[in-house]
LUMDO-187800 format. One line per 10 residues: number of its first residue (from 1); for each residue x negated, y, z of C-alpha. Coordinates in steps of 0.05 Angstrom, whole numbers, plus 5000, padded with zeros to 4 digits. Example, Ala and Ser with C-alpha at 12.3 -4.5 7.8 and 13.67 -1.06 7.14 Angstrom:
<sites>
1 = 4754,4910,5156 | 4727,4979,5143
</sites>
This chain:
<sites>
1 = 4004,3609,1806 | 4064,3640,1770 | 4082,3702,1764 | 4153,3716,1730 | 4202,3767,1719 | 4272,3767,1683 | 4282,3822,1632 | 4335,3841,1576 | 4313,3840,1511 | 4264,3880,1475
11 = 4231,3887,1543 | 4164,3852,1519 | 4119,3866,1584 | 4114,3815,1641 | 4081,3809,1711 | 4015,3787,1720 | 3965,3793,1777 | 3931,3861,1779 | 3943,3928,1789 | 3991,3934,1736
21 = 4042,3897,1679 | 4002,3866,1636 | 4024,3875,1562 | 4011,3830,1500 | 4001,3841,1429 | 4021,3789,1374 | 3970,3808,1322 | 3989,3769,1260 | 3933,3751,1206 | 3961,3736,1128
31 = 3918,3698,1085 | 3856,3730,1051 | 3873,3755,0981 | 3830,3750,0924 | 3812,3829,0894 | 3775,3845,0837 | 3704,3858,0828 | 3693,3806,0882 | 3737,3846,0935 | 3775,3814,0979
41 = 3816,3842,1045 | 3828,3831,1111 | 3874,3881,1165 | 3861,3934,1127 | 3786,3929,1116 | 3758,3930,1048 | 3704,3873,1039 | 3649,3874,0978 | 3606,3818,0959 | 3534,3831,0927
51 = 3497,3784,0892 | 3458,3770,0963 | 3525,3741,0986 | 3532,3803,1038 | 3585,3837,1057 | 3597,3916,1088 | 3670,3929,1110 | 3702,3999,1090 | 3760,4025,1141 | 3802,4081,1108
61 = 3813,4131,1158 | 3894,4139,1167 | 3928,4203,1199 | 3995,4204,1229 | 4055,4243,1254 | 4085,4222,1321 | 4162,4236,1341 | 4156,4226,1411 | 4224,4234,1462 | 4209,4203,1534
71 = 4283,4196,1543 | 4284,4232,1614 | 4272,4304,1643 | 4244,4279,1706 | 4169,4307,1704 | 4139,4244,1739 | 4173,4191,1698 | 4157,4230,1637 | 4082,4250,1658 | 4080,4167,1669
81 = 4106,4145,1595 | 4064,4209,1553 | 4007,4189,1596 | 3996,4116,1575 | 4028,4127,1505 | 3955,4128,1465 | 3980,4156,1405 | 4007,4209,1446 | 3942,4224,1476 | 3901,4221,1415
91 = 3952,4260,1371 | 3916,4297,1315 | 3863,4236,1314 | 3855,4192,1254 | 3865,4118,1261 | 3827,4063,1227 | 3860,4036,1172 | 3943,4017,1163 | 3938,3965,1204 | 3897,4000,1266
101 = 3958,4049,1266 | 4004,3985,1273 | 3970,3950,1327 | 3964,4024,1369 | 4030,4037,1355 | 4051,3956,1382 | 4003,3965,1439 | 4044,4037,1462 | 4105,4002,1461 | 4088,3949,1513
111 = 4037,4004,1551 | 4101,4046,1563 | 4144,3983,1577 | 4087,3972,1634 | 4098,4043,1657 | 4165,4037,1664 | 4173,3974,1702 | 4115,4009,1754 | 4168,4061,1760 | 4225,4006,1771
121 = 4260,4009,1702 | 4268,3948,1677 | 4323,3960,1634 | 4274,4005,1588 | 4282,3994,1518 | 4228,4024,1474 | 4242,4043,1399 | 4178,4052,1353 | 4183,4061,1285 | 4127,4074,1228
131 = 4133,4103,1159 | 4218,4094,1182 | 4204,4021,1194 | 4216,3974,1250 | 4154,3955,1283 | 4180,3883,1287 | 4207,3885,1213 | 4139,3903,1187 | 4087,3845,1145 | 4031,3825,1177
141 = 3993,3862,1137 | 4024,3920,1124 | 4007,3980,1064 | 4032,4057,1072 | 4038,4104,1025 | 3969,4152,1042 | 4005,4208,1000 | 4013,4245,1066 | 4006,4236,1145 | 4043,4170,1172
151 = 4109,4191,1208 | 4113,4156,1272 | 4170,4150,1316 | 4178,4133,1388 | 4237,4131,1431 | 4241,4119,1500 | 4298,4095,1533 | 4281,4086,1608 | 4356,4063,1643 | 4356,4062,1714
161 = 4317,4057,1769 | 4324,3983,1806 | 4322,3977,1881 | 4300,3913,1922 | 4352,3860,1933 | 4341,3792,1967 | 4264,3790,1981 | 4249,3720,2009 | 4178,3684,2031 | 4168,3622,2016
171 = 4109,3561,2034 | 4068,3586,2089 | 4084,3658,2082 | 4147,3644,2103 | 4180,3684,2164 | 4137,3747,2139 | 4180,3812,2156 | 4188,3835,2081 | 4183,3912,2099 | 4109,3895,2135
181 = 4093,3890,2051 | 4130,3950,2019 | 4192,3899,2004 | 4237,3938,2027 | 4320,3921,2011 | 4350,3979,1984 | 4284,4020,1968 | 4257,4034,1888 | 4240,3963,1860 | 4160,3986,1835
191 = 4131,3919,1807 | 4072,3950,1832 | 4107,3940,1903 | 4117,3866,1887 | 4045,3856,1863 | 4007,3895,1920 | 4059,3850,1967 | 4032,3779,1929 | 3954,3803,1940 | 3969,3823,2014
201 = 4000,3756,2039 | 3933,3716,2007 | 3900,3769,2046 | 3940,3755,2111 | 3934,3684,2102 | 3852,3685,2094 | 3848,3738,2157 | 3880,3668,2191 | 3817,3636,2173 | 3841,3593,2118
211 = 3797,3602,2057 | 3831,3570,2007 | 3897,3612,2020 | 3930,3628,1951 | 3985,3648,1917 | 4034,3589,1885 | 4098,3630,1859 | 4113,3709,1847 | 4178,3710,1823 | 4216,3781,1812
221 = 4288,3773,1774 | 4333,3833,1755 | 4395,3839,1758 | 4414,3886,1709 | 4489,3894,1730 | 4478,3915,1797 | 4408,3942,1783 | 4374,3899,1836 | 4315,3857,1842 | 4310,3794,1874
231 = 4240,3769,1896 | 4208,3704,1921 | 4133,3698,1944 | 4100,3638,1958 | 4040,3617,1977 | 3996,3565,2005 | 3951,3576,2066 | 3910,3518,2065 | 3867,3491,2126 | 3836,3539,2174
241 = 3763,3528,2157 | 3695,3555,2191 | 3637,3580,2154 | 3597,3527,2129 | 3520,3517,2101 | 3497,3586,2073 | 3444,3590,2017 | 3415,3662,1993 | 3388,3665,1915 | 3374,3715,1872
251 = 3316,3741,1923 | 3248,3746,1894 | 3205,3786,1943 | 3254,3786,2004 | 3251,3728,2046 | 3320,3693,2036 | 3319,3673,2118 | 3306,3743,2130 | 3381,3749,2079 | 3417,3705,2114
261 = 3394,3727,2184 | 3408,3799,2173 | 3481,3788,2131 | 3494,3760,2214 | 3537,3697,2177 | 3521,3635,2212 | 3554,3558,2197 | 3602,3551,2254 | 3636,3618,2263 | 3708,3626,2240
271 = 3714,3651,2174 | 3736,3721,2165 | 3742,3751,2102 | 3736,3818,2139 | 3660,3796,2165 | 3641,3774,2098 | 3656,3852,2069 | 3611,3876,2122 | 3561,3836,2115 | 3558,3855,2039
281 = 3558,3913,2057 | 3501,3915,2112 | 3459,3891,2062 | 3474,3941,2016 | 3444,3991,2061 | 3381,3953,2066 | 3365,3987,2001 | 3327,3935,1975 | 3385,3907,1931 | 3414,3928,1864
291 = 3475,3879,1883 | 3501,3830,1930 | 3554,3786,1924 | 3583,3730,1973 | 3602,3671,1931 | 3646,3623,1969 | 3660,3555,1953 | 3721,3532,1913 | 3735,3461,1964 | 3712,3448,2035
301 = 3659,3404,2048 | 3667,3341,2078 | 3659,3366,2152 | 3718,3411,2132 | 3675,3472,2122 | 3670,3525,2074 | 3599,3528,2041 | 3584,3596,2015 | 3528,3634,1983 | 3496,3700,1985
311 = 3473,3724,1917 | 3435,3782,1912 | 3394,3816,1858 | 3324,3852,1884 | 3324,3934,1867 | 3261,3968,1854 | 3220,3980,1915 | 3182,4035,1907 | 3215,4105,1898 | 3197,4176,1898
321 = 3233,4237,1896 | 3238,4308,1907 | 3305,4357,1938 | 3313,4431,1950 | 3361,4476,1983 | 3372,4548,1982 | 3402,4605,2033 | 3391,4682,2021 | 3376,4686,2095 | 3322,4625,2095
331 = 3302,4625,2013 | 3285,4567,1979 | 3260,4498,2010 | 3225,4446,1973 | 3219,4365,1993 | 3181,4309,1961 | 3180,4239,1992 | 3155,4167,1980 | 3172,4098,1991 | 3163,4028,1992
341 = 3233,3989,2010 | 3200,3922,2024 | 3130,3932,2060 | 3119,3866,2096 | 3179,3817,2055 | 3237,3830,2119 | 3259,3907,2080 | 3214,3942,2123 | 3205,4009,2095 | 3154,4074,2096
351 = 3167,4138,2079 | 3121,4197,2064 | 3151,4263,2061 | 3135,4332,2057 | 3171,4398,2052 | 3155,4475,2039 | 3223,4524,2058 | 3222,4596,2068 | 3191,4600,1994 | 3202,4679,1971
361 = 3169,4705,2037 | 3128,4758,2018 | 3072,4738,2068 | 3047,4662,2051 | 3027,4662,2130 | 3109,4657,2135 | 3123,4597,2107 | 3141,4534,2130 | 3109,4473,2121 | 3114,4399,2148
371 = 3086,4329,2131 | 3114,4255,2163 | 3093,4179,2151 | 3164,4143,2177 | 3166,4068,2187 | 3222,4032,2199 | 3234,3954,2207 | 3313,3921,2208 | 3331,3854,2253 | 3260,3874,2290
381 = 3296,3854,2360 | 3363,3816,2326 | 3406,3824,2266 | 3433,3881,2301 | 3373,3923,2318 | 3321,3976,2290 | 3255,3992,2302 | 3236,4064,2281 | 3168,4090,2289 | 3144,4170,2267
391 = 3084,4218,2255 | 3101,4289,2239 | 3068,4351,2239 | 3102,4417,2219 | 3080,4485,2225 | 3144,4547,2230 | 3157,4604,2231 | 3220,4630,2241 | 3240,4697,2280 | 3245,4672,2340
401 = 3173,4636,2348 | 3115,4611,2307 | 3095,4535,2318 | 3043,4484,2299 | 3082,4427,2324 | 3057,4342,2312 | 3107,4296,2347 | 3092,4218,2357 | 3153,4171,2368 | 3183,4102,2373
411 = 3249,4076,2392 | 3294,4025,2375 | 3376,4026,2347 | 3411,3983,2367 | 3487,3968,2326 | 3538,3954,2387 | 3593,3946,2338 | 3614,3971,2262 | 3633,4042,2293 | 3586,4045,2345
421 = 3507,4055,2349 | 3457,4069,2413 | 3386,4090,2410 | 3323,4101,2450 | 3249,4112,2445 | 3196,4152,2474 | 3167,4212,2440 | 3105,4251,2455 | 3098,4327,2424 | 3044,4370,2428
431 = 3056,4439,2413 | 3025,4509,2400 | 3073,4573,2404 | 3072,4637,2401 | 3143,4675,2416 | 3169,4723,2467 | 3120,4693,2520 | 3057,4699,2484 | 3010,4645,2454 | 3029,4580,2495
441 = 3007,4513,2496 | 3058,4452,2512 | 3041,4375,2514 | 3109,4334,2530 | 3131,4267,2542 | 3195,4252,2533 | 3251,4193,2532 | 3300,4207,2481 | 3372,4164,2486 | 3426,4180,2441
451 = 3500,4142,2434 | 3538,4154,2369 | 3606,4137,2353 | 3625,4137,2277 | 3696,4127,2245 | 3688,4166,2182 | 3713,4142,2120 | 3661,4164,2078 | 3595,4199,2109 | 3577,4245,2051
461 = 3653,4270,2032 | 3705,4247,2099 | 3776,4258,2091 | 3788,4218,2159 | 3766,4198,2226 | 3712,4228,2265 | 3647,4230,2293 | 3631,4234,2365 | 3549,4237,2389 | 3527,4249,2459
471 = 3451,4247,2468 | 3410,4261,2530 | 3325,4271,2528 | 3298,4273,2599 | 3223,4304,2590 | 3152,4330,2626 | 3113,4390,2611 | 3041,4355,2625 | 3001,4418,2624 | 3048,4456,2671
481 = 3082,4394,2714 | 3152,4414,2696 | 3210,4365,2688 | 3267,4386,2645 | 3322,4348,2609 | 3368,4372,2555 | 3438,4344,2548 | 3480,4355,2482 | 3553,4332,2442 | 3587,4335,2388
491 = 3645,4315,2356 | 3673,4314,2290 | 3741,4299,2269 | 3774,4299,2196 | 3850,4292,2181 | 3876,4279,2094 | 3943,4303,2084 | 3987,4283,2021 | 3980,4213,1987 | 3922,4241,1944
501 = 3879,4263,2007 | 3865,4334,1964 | 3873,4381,2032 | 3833,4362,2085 | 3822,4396,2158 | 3763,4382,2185 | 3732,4415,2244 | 3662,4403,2295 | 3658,4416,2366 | 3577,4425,2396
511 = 3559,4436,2464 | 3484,4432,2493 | 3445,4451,2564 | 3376,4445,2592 | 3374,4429,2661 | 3304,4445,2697 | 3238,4478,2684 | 3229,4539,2736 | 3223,4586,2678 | 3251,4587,2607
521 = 3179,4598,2594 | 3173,4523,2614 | 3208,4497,2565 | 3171,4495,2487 | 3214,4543,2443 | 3223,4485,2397 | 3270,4451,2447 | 3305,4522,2467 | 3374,4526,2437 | 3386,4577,2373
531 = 3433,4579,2332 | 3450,4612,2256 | 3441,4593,2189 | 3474,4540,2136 | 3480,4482,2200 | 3513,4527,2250 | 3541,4595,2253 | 3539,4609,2174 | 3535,4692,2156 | 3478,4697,2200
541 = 3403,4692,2190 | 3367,4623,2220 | 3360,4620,2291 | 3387,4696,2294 | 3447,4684,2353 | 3402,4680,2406 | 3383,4716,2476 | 3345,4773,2474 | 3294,4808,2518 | 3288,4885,2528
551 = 3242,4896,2457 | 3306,4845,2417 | 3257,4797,2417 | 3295,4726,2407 | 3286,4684,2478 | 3321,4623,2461 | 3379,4592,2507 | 3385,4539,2557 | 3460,4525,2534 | 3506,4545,2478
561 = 3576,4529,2449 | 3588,4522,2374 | 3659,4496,2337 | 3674,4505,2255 | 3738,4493,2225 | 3748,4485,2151 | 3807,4477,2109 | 3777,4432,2039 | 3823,4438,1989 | 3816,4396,1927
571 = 3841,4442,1865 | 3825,4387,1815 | 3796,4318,1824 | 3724,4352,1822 | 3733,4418,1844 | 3749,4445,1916 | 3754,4513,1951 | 3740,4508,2025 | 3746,4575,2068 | 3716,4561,2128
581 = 3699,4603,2203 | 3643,4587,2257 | 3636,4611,2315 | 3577,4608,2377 | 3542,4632,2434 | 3477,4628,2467 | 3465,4642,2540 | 3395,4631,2580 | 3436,4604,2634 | 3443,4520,2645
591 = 3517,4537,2633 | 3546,4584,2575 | 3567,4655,2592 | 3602,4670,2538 | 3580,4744,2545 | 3562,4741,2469 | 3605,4708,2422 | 3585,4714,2346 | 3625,4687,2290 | 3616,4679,2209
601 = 3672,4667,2161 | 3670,4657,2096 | 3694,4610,2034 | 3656,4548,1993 | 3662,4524,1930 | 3659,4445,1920 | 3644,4409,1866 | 3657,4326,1857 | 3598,4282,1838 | 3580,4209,1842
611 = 3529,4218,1901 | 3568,4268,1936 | 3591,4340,1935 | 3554,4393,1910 | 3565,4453,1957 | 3562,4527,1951 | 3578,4565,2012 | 3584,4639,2012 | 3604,4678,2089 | 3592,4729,2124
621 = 3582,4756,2199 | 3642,4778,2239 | 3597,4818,2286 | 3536,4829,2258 | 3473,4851,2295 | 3436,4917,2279 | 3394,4915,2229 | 3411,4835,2221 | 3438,4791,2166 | 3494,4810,2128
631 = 3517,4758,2086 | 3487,4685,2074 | 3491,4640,2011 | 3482,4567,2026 | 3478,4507,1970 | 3473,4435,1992 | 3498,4363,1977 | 3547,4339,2010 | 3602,4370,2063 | 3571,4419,2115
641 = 3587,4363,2170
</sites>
């Protein structure tokens, strides 16, 4: 490959392939010279020999001035030259030795030359000067005079901007419409442009199934009298290929056909550059790898395959760990959980968990408490299926109703696609309440199926697409012969807005009924619909929108409506505001009144982390109930949906 570009003198940077110019250093050694007392020096560093033959090197610390004039008043273009200028950034810092000072001050001068040709300048000249020296007039080994600070000149001068001339694509990327790769005639020459545009026809090329698609020329040349830039791309495609014989190493524990079966890459199926990401990527989310990594082949075999090999390095398979969350309305909830990643060699995992929330109750009797062994086994039916398997018991309390609850279930997942997922199982709950209605028992059966659609970008912080779930759970009420189902939906959609995706609307649309059951009695108050509290109507207490009987005792619904709408604005890159209003209703009848609307508003605060947002949420209710909630403080990780 070869990757050119024509420049005027004293331009010293040149295209590579990356992300940016690359820029190059000469760094010139003289000869050692002899010192007394068995000193000798090299770039600066002050050697001493003992009598052991050993040696410790001594860097004097040198301090500078810097002159700095970025040539142009445009903020961008100037923010892009001060920004990758180091001795700019680190002005007031001490540099190692005369010659440190030299080689920063060489490396700034091609750093901003990179910076300007990303901004299309590539008639930039760059002026640096130390101690009123030329850089390119100074020894190799230079020697200032440390009476004083170092003065250090730069001046920038960044010339025009270039736009795109004749863009033309050659081998087999030839007949590619230029604009389809940000070559557009006329438009600001970026040599970014022209480097993204080189990466994106090998890209093209391998989507074709050809493997061994690469890039042969990247030619830009400037044309500094009409301030244009001529490119030529070419590339070679190479033969469409299929996938070939894949190995798995690196597994120690796993079983490597278990790998291979799972990744869902089989010998025989075109080559897609696009399946081998998601199949990196599936495995990933096994959990039971530190990394993966599919290595292809450099050559075909002789069949005219492509041979390929999925490396992967085993994580640690047992964990623990322990989470809490906090609302003013709820108080403080504690989780601990453990697990084992790779039970049986195939990443089947168990979970133990256990939680304690409503801690700061005054009455112990009042808090919650729950306990669950989960099991879970990938590729149990196919690559693309789950078996999930659950024992929980939990005993609440909220306002509404007090419950000793233990629910068996199985069911499987199966993966339809990348975006979407469909689930069923059969559960069986047995239940003891105590609400509105009295002390109740409740024994049910039911047959939970659930269809989720997911096109989010990111499922702890999305800045696009949406999430759409529609579930249904037909059931029977053994002890009382009732059938009742309950249907429910939701949808979630996100939308960025400016290049840096820093305000983001996002809003959530729920809807549920129960259909059935002669009396709302019938129906366990755990299934009843409530809502309130950090994952609904925020501002008022948990479970506190809700039907009420003649003493305000809370009934539960058979249907409700629920939408949010935030506005998440980034301030920096790790701090956001996000004011935010929710609204809902509750009605005992199988369709929504509407007779009582309640809504919370409020704002959050955000803050940026490596395993999500951290999130503070602070509302209020809009029509508050008497003697009910009046403000709630919610902390989490991650968005609020």
């Amino acid at each position: 490959m070869r990757d050119k570009v024509n420049r005027p003198e004293k331009s010293f940077a040149f295209l590579r392939a990356g992300t940016a110019l690359a820029v190059a250093a000469s760094l010139l050694c003289g000869p050692l010279s002899a010192g007394p007392a068995s000193a000798f020096e090299i770039f600066g560093m002050k050697f001493f020999e003992d009598d052991e033959e050993a040696a410790t090197a001594v860097i004097d610390p040198v301090n500078y001035t810097l002159t700095f004039d970025p040539g142009t008043d445009d903020d961008d273009l100037k923010d892009a030259i001060e920004n990758t200028a180091r001795l700019k950034q680190d002005e007031g810092k001490p540099v190692s030795g005369d010659l440190g000072l030299v080689i920063k001050a060489r490396d700034d001068r091609d750093r901003i030359l990179a910076a300007l040709y990303e901004k299309a300048r590539y008639g930039g000249v760059v002026n640096v000067t130390v101690a009123g020296q030329d850089l390119d007039s100074l020894p190799p080994n230079p020697e200032f005079n440390h009476s004083g600070a170092i003065p250090v000149t730069i001046t920038v001068q960044p010339g025009p901007a270039f736009t795109f001339g004749d863009v033309a694509f050659a081998g087999d990327a030839e007949g590619r419409n230029p604009a389809d790769y940000g070559l557009v005639p006329g438009a600001r020459a970026d040599s970014t442009l022209i480097l993204k545009a080189g990466e994106k026809v090998v890209v093209d090329l391998k989507a074709e199934g050809r493997p061994l698609a690469r890039l042969v020329e990247r030619n830009a040349t400037a044309d500094h009298k009409t301030q244009t830039v001529d490119v030529v791309i070419s590339a070679e495609g190479g033969p469409v290929a299929p996938v070939g014989e894949v190995g798995v190493s690196g597994t120690k524990t796993v079983d490597p056909a278990f790998v291979q079966r799972y990744s869902r890459i089989n010998a025989g199926q075109p080559y897609s550059p696009e399946a081998l990401n998601k199949a990196a990527e599936r495995l990933r989310t096994l959990g039971v790898f530190s990394s993966v990594t599919i290595r292809e082949a450099d050559k075909l075999a002789p069949d005219g395959s492509l041979p390929m090999t999925i490396e992967v390095s085993e994580g640690k398979h047992r964990y623990f760990g322990v989470g809490a969350q906090y609302s003013n309305t709820d108080g403080l909830g504690l989780q601990g959980y453990w697990g084992h990643r790779n039970l049986f060699g195939e990443a089947e995992s168990l979970r133990l968990e256990g939680s304690v929330n409503r801690i700061g109750e005054s009455d112990i009797s009042n808090l919650d408490y729950s306990a669950g062994i989960l099991f879970s086994k990938p590729g149990a039916f196919g690559p693309a299926s789950t078996f999930n398997a659950s024992l929980k018991a939990s005993i609440v309390d909220p306002d509404a109703y007090k419950a000793f609850t233990t629910t068996a279930a199985a069911g499987v997942t199966i993966e339809l696609s990348d975006r979407d997922t469909v689930s069923a199982g059969g559960e069986v709950m047995w239940s003891d309440v105590e609400d509105a209605f009295g002390n109740n028992n409740y024994l049910t059966v039911a047959i939970p199926i659930e269809y989720v659609r997911d096109t989010r970008d990111d499922k702890l912080n999305p800045t696009e697409g949406y999430r759409a779930m529609i579930n249904a759970k037909p059931s029977y009420e053994i002890d009382r012969g009732t059938f009742f189902s309950s249907f429910e939906g939701a949808i979630t959609g996100y939308q960025a807005f400016g290049e840096e995706k820093r305000f983001v609307l996002a809003g959530k649309l729920a809807a549920g009924t129960i259909i059935g059951g002669d009396e709302l009695s019938d129906i366990p108050a755990t299934r009843r619909f409530f809502l309130g509290g950090g994952g609904t109507v925020r501002g008022y207490g948990y479970q506190e929108i809700s039907p009420r009987d003649g003493r305000n005792k809370l009934l539960g619904g058979r249907s409700y409506v629920a939408a949010t709408a935030e506005a998440r604005i980034g301030v920096t890159e790790t701090i956001g505001v996000v004011p935010f209003i929710d609204v809902g209703t509750v009605s005992t009848d199988e369709v929504p009144d509407f007779k009582d609307i309640r809504a919370g508003a409020g704002i959050g605060l955000r803050y940026a982390t490596p395993f999500g947002p951290l999130r503070l949420d602070v509302a209020v209710p809009l029509k508050k109930y008497p003697g009910g909630t009046s403000f709630g403080v919610y902390a989490g990780i991650g968005q609020s949906f």
